[in-house]
N, C-alpha and C positions, 0 to 999 in steps of 0.2 A: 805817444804815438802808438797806434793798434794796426794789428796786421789785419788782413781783411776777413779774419774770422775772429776779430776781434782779440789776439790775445794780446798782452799788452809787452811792448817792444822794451826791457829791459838792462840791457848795452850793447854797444856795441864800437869797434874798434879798428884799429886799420894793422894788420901786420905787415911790415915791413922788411921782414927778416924771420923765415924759415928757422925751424929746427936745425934741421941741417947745413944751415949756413947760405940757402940760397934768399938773394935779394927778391922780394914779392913786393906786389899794393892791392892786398885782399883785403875785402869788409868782411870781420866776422860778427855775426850778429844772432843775437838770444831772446826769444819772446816765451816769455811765461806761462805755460797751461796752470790751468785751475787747479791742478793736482800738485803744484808746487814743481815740476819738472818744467823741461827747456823744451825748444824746438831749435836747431841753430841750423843757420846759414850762409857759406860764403861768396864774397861776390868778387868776381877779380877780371874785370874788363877789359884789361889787356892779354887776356888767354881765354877769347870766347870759346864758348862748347858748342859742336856740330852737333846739333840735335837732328832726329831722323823720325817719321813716323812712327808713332808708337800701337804696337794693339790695348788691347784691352786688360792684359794679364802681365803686360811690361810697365817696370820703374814705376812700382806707385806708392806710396804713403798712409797710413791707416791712425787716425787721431780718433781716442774716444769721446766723446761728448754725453750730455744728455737726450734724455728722449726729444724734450722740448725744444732745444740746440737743434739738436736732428730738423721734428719740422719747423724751426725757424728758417734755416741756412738751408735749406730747398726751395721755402718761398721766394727768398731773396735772389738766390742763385734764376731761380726760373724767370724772375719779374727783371734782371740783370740783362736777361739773353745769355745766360754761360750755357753751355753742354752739361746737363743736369739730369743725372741716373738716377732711378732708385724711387722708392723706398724695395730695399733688396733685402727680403728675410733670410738670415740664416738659418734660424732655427734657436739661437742663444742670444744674436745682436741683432738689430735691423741698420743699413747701413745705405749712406748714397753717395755716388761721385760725381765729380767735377775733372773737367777738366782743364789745369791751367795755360797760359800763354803758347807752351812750347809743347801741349799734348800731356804732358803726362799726369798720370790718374792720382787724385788726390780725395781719400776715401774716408768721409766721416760715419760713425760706426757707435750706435748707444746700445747696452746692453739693457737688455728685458729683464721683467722680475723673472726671480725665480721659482718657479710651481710647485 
């Protein structure tokens, strides 16, 4: 199973029981970046989260990718109908957002050679 940027979903688990001893029913779950590092996320259904309008500059998330990554996951993103930013030069990286379900900014970001 691949998350929708394709990283691939590598376990994931239910905990039941806190550190601290309190009773939980969390999914925690780990997907793979290319670079051998994680992305992890918990999911715990009985303690939803109020989410609230987000701007532009709140809760967002920055994963590196490739250039090509980059404009692949723009094309997709646009042809999807998501909220799709960008190409945003920094000046070191070029980078574009999305936004997911609940608003908030999730920012893929490939760095440029360097001159």
């Amino acid at each position: 199973m691949k998350s929708p940027f394709g990283l691939p979903l590598v376990q994931a688990f239910e905990i039941a029981v806190t550190k601290s001893g309190r009773d939980s029913k969390v999914l925690h779950s780990f997907y793979r970046k290319e670079d051998g590092s994680f992305l992890a996320f918990f999911e715990e259904p009985e303690a939803p989260f109020e989410f609230k309008p987000q701007r532009d500059f709140d809760l967002h998330i920055a994963l590196e990718v490739s250039s090509g990554f980059l404009r692949d996951m723009k094309t997709k993103g646009e042809a999807a109908g998501i909220d799709t930013r960008g190409v945003s030069d920094h000046g070191f990286i070029d980078s574009i957002y999305f936004r997911d379900p609940n608003g908030y900014v999730i920012e893929l970001a490939a760095k440029r050679a360097l001159a």
